[in-house]
Kinemage of the C-alpha trace (Angstrom):
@kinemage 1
@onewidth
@group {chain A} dominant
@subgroup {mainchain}
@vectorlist {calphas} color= white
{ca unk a 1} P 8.927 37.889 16.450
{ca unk a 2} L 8.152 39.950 13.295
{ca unk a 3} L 5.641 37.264 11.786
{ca unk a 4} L 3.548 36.608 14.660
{ca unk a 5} L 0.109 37.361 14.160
{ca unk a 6} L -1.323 38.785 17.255
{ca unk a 7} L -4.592 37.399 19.273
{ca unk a 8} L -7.153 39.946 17.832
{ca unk a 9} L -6.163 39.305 14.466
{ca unk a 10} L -8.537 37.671 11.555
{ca unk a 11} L -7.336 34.124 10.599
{ca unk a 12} L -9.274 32.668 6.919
{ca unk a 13} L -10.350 29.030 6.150
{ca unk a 14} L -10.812 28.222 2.781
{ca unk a 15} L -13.547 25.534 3.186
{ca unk a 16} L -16.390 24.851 5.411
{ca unk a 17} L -16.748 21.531 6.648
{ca unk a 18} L -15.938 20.159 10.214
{ca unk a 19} L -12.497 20.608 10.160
{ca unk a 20} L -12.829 24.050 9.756
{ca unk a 21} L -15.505 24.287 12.525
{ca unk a 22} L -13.022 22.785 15.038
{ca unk a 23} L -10.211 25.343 14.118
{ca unk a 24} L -12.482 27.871 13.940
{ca unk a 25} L -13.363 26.683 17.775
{ca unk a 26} L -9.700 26.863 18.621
{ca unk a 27} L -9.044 30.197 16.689
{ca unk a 28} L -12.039 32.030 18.618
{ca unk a 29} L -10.911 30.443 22.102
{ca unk a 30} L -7.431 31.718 21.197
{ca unk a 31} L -9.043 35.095 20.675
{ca unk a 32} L -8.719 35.336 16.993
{ca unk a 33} L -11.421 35.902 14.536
{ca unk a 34} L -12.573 34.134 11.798
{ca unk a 35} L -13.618 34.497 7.926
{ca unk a 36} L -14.687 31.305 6.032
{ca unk a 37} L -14.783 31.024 2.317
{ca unk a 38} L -16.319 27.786 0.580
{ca unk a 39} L -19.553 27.816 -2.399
{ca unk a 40} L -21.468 26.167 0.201
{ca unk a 41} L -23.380 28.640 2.837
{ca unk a 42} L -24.894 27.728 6.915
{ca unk a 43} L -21.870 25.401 6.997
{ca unk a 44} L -20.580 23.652 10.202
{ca unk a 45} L -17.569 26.024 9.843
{ca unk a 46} L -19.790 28.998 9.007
{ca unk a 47} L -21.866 27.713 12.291
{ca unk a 48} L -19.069 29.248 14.262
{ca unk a 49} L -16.825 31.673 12.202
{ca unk a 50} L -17.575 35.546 12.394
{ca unk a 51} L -18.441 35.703 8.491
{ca unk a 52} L -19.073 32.968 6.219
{ca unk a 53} L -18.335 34.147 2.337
{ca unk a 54} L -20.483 31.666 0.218
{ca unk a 55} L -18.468 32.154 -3.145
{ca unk a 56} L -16.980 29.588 -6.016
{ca unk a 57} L -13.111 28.647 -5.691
{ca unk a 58} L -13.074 30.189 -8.742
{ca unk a 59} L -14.373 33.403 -8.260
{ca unk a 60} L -11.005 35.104 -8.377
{ca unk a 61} L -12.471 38.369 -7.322
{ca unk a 62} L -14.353 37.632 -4.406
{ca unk a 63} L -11.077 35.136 -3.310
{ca unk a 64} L -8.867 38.720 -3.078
{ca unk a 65} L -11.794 40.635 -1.388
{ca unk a 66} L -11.732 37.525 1.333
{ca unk a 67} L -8.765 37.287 1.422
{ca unk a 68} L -7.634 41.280 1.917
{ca unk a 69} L -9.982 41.109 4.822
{ca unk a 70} L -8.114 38.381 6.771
{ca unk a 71} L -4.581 38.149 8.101
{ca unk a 72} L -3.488 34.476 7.443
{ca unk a 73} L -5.237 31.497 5.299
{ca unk a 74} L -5.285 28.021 5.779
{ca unk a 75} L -7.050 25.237 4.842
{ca unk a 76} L -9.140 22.240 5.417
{ca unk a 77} L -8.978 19.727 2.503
{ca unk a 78} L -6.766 19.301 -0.558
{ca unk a 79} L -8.995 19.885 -3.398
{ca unk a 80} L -9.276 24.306 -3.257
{ca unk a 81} L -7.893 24.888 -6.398
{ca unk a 82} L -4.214 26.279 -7.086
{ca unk a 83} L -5.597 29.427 -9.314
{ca unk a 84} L -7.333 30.265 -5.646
{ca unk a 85} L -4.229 30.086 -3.471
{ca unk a 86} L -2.499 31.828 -5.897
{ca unk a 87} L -4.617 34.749 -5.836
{ca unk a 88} L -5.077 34.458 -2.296
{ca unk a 89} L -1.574 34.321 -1.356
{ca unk a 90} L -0.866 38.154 -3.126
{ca unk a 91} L -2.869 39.718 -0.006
{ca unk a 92} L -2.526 36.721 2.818
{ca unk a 93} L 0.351 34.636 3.578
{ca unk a 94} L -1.146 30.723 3.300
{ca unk a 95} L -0.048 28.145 5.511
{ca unk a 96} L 0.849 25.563 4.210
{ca unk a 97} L 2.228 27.035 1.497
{ca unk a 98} L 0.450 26.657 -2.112
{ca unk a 99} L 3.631 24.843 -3.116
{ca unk a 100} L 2.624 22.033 -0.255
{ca unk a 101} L -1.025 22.047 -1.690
{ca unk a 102} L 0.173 21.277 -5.280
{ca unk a 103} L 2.037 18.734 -4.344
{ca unk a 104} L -0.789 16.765 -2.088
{ca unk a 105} L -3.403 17.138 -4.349
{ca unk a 106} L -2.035 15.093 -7.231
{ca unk a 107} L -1.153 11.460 -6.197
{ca unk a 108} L 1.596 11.609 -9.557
{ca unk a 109} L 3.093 15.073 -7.714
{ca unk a 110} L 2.989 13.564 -4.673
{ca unk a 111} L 4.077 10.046 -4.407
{ca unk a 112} L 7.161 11.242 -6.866
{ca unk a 113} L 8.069 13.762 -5.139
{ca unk a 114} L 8.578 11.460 -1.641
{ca unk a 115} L 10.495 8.658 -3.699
{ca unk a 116} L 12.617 10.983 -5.496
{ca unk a 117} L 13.702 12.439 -2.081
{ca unk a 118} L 14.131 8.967 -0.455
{ca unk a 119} L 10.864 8.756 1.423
{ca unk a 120} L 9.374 5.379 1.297
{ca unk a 121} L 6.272 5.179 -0.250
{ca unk a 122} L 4.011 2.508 -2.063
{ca unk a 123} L 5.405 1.130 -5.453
{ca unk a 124} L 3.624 2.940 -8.135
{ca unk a 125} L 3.537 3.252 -11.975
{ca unk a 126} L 1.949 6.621 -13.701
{ca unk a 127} L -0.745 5.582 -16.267
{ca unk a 128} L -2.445 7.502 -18.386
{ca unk a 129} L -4.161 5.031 -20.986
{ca unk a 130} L -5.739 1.522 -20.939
{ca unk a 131} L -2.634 0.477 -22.588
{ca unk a 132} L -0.211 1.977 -19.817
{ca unk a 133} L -2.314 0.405 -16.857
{ca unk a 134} L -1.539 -3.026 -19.066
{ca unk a 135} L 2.333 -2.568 -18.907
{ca unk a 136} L 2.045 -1.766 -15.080
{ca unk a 137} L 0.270 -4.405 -14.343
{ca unk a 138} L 3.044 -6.437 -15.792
{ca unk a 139} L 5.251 -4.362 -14.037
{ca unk a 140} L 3.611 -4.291 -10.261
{ca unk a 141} L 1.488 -7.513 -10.533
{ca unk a 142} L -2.054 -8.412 -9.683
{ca unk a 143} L -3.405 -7.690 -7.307
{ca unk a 144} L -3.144 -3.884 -7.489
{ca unk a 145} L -5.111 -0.594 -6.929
{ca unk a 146} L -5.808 1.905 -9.434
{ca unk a 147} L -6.155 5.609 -8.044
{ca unk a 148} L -7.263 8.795 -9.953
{ca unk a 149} L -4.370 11.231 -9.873
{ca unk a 150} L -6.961 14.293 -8.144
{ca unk a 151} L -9.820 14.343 -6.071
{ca unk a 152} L -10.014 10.580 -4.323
{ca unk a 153} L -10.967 10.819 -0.848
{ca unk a 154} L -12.466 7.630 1.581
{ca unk a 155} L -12.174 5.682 -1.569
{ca unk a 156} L -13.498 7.256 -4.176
{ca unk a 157} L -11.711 7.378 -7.330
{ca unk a 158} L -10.051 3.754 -6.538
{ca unk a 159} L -10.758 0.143 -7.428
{ca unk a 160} L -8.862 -2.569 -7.151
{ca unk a 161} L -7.890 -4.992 -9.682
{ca unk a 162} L -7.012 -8.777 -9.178
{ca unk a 163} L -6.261 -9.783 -12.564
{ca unk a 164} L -5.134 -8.449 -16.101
{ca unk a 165} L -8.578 -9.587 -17.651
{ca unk a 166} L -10.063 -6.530 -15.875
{ca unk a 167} L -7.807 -3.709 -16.553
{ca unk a 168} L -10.021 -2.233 -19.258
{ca unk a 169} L -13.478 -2.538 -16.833
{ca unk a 170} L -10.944 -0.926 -13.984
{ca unk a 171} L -9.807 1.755 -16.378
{ca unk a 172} L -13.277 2.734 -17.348
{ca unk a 173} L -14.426 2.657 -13.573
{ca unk a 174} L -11.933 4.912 -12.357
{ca unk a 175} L -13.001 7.438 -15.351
{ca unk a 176} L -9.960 9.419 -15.048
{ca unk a 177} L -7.046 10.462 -17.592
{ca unk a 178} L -4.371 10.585 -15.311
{ca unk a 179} L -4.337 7.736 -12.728
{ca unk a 180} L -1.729 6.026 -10.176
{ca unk a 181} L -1.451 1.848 -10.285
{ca unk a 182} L -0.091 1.200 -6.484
{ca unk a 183} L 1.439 -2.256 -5.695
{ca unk a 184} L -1.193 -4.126 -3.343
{ca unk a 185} L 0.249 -3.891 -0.053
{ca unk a 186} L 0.022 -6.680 2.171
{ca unk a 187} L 0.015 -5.273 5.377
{ca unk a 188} L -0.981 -5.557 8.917
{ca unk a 189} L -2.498 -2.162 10.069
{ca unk a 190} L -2.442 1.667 9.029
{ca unk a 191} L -0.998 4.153 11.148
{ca unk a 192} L -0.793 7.855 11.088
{ca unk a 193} L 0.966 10.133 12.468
{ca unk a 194} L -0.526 14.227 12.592
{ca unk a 195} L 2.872 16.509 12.649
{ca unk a 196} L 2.959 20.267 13.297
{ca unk a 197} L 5.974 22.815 11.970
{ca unk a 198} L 6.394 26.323 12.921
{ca unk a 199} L 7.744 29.786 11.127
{ca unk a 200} L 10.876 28.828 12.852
{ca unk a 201} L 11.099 25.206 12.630
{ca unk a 202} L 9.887 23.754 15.549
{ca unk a 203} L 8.574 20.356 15.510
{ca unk a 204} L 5.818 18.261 17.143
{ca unk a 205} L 3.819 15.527 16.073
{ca unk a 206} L 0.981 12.915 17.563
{ca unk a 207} L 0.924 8.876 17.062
{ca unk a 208} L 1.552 7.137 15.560
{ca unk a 209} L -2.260 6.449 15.644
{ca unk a 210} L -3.529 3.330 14.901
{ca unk a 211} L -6.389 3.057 12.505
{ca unk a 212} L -9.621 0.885 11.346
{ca unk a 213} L -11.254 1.646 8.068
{ca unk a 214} L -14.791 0.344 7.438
{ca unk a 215} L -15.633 1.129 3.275
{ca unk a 216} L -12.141 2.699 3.044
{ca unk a 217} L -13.983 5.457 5.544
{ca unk a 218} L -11.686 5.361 8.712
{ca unk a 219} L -13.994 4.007 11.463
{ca unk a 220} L -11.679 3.214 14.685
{ca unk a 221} L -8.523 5.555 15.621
{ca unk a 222} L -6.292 4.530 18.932
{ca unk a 223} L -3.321 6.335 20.610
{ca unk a 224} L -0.554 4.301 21.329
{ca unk a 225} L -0.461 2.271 18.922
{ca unk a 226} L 1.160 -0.430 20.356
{ca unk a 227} L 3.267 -1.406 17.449
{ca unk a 228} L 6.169 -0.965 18.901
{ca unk a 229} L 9.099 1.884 19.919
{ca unk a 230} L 11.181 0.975 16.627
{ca unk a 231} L 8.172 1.811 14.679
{ca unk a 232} L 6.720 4.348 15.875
{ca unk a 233} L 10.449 6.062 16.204
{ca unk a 234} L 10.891 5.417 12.578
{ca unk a 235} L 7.193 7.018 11.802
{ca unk a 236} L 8.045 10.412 13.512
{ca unk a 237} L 11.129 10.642 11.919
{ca unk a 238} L 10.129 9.827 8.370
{ca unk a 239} L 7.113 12.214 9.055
{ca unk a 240} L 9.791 14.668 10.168
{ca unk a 241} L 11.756 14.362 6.482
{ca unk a 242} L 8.383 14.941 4.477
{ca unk a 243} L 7.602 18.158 6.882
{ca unk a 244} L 11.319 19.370 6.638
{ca unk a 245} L 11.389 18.236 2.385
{ca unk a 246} L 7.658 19.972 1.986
{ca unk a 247} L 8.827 22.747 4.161
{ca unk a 248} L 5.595 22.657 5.514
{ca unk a 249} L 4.207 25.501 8.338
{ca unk a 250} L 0.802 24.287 10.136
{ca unk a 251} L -0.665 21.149 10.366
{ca unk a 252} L -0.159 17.803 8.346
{ca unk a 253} L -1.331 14.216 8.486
{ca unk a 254} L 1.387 11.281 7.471
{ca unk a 255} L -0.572 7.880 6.523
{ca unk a 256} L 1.474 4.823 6.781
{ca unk a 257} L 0.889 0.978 5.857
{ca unk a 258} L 2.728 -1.226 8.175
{ca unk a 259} L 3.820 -4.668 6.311
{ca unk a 260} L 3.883 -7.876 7.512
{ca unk a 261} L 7.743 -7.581 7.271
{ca unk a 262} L 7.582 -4.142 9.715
{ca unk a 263} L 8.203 -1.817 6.798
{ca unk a 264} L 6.966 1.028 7.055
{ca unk a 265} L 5.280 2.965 3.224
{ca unk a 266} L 3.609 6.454 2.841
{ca unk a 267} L 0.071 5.684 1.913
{ca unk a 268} L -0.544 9.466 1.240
{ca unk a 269} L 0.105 13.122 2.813
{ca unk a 270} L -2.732 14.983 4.224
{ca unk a 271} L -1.832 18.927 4.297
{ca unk a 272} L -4.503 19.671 6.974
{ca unk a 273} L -5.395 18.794 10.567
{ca unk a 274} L -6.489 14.822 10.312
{ca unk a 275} L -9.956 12.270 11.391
{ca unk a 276} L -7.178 10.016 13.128
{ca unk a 277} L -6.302 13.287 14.954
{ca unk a 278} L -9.625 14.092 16.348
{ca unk a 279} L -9.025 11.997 19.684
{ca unk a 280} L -6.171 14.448 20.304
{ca unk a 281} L -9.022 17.063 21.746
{ca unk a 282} L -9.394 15.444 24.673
{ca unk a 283} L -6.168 12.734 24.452
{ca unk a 284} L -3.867 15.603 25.125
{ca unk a 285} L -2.775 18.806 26.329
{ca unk a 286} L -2.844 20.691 22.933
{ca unk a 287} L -4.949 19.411 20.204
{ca unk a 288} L -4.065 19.345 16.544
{ca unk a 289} L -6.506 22.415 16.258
{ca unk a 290} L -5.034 25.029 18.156
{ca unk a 291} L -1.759 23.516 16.920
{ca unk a 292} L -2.927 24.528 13.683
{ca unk a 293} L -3.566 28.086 14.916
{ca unk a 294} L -0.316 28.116 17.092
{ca unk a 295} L 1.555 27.376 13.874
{ca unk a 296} L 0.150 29.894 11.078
{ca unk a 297} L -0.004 32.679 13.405
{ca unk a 298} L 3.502 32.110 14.625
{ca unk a 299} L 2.727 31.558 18.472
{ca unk a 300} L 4.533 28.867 19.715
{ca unk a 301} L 3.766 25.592 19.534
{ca unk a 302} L 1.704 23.638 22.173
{ca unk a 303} L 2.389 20.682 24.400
{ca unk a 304} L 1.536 17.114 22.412
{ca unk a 305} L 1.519 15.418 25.833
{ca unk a 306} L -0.908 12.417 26.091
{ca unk a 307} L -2.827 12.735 28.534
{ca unk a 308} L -3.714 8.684 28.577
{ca unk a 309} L -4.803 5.786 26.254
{ca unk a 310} L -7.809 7.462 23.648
{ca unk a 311} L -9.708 6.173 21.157
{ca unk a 312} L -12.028 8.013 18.659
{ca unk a 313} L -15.232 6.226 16.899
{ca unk a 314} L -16.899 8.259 13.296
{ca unk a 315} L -20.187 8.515 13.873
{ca unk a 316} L -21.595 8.420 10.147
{ca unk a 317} L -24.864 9.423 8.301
{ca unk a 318} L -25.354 5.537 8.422
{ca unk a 319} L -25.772 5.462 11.746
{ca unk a 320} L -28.836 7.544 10.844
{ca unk a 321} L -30.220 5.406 8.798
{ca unk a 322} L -32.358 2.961 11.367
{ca unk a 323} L -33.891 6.424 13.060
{ca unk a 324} L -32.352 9.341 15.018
{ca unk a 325} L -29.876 8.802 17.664
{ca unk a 326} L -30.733 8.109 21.366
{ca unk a 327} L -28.760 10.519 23.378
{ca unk a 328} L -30.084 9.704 26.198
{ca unk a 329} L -28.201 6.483 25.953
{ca unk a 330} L -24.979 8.731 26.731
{ca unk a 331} L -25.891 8.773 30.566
{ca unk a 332} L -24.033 5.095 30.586
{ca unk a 333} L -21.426 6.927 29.506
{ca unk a 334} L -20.826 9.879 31.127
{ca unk a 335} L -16.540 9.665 30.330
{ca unk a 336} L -17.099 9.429 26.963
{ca unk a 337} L -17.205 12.755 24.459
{ca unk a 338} L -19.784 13.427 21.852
{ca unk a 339} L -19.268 15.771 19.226
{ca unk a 340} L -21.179 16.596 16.599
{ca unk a 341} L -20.559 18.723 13.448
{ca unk a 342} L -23.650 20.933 12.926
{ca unk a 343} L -24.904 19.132 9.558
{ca unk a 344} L -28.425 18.879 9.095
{ca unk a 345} L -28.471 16.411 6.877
{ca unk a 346} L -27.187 12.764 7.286
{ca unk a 347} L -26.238 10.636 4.083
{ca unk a 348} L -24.449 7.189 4.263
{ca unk a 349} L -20.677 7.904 4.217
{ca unk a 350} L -21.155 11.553 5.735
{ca unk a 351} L -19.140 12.372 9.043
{ca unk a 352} L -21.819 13.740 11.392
{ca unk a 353} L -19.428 13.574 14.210
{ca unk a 354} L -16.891 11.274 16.518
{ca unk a 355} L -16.953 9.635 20.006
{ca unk a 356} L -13.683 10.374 22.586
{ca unk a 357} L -12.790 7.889 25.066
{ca unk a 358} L -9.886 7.773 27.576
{ca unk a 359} L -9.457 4.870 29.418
{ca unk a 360} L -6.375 2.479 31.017
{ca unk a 361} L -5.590 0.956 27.850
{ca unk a 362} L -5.915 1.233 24.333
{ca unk a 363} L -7.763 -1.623 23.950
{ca unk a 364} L -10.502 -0.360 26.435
{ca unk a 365} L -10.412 2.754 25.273
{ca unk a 366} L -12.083 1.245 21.649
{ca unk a 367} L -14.196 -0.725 23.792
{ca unk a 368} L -16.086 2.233 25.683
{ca unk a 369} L -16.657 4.213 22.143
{ca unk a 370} L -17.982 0.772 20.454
{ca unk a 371} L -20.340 0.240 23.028
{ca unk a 372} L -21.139 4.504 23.337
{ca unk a 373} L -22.045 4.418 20.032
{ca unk a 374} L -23.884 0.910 20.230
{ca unk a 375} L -25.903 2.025 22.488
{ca unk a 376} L -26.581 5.688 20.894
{ca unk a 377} L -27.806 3.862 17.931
{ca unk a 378} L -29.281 0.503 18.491
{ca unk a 379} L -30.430 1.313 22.428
């Protein structure tokens, strides 16, 4: 296997924040080092990678010294911009590929580029002007939900709008020249399903997960699902065509609406290891960390066996807010898993960290991480 990249080797992460920590984890269990690049320095990936590089995306220079000194680059959000893969990819191969990056970081790129192949995704018009949005409101009816084309994570960038009168005061709000007007969906819960794709092919995937968002921040995640075999068949395979389309190596999150009709629509792609993936740490034999690992390097890829009914709670700066955390608490609980990011700072919306439960069901499962984290924070 001429691309395999031998434990011993130096694996890169272009940014820093807890999903690089937890593949930097993986990597160093796996016996790999690892370099970290992001403009940000004492990171939670930084916490636990060999050398942290504290350096602008767009520092060209310093992106080809990191990446000359590493064997492999990946990433850990959407947003690194395409100037530093570029550069980055002349000395390191980068998995997923820069093509796979383009496409997920522009909701235009991205949601065309799915219905053009015959991927179902969410109705959408392209608008670029108050005057557009008008016309695809028209078009798509009210309600709807505006998007920026770049940078819109746990529902930033977005607003919705419920009638023409405030297209203009939606427009302004977004504040962004390129947006995306997506159909409102009426559906009945979000799924997600984390897929992984070797050098050579080879295909695994988790979920579909289940998912509760609390201020468009995903608050609840649950493995299975329990929405059926039909639908989470047709998930994994529709997840297959965007990997196989994308020709995508490494790790990648698929977010679905389900409608009330049992359609399922693309909500968006996620070219890294996912939140809804977190519970697969301890929900099953390989997590969607080491995957990650397993697939850049070209190692094989791990067993996605479930190991049981698992649910994952965020545990957010807001949880901060009342006072600190009583750990103590977690003696109740001595089956459920804490982990915790290494931030040292906790502001409303931030991810601090998640609580792991297995249980029977799925249903209890959510029940013993709502009360963990109850009693963490109000015991």
């Amino acid at each position: 296997m001429s691309d395999l990249i031998h434990p011993g080797s130096t694996l890169g992460m272009l940014g820093s924040g807890q999903l690089g920590r937890m593949f930097a984890i993986e990597a160093r269990r796996l016996g790999y080092g690892v370099h970290v690049f992001s403009p940000e320095s004492k990171t939670p990936t930084g916490q636990v990678a060999d050398v942290e590089i504290c350096a602008e995306y767009t520092d060209l220079e310093a992106v080809a010294e990191f990446a000359k000194n590493v064997d492999v680059i990946s990433f850990e959000f959407e947003n690194v911009l395409s100037e530093t893969t570029e550069t980055a990819s002349k000395y390191a191969p980068v998995r997923p590929g820069a093509n796979v990056l383009h496409i997920a970081q522009n909701r235009i790129r991205e949601k065309s580029e799915l219905r053009d192949a015959g991927i179902p995704v969410t109705p959408f018009a392209v608008v670029r002007s108050v005057e557009e949005l008008q016309s695809a409101l028209n078009e798509l009816g009210c309600p709807a939900v505006l998007k920026s084309a770049t940078s819109g994570y746990d529902g930033k960038g977005q607003v919705k709008i419920d009638s023409l009168e405030v297209a203009e005061t939606a427009w302004n709000e977004v504040g962004a020249d390129e947006t995306v007007l997506e159909a409102f969906i009426d559906y009945t819960c979000e799924l997600s399903v984390v897929g992984v794709r070797s050098l050579v092919g080879e295909f695994a995937f988790y979920g579909p997960m289940k998912n509760d968002h609390t201020n468009h921040i995903l608050d609840i995640s649950v493995f299975p699902s329990e929405v059926g075999e039909a639908i989470n068949a047709e998930a994994i395979e529709i997840t297959r065509a965007v990997f196989e389309h994308l020709d995508v190596v490494g790790v990648m999150c698929v977010e679905f609406f389900l409608t009330s009709d049992h359609r399922l629509m693309i909500n968006e792609i996620a070219p890294r290891p996912h939140n809804s993936g977190h519970l697969t740490i301890n929900g099953h034999v390989t997590c969607q960390f080491e995957q990650q690992v397993r697939a850049i390097c070209g190692l094989p890829l791990g067993s996605t066996q479930s190991l049981g009914p698992v649910a994952m709670a965020n545990l957010l700066g807001d949880h901060w807010e009342a006072g600190a955390p009583n750990w103590n608490a977690l003696k109740q609980f001595s089956d459920v898993k804490l982990h915790l990011y290494g931030k040292q700072e906790s502001r409303i919306g931030r991810k601090m960290g998640h609580l792991t439960a297995l249980a029977e069901t799925p249903a209890a499962a959510i029940e013993r991480v709502i009360q963990a984290r109850a009693a963490i924070f109000n015991g």
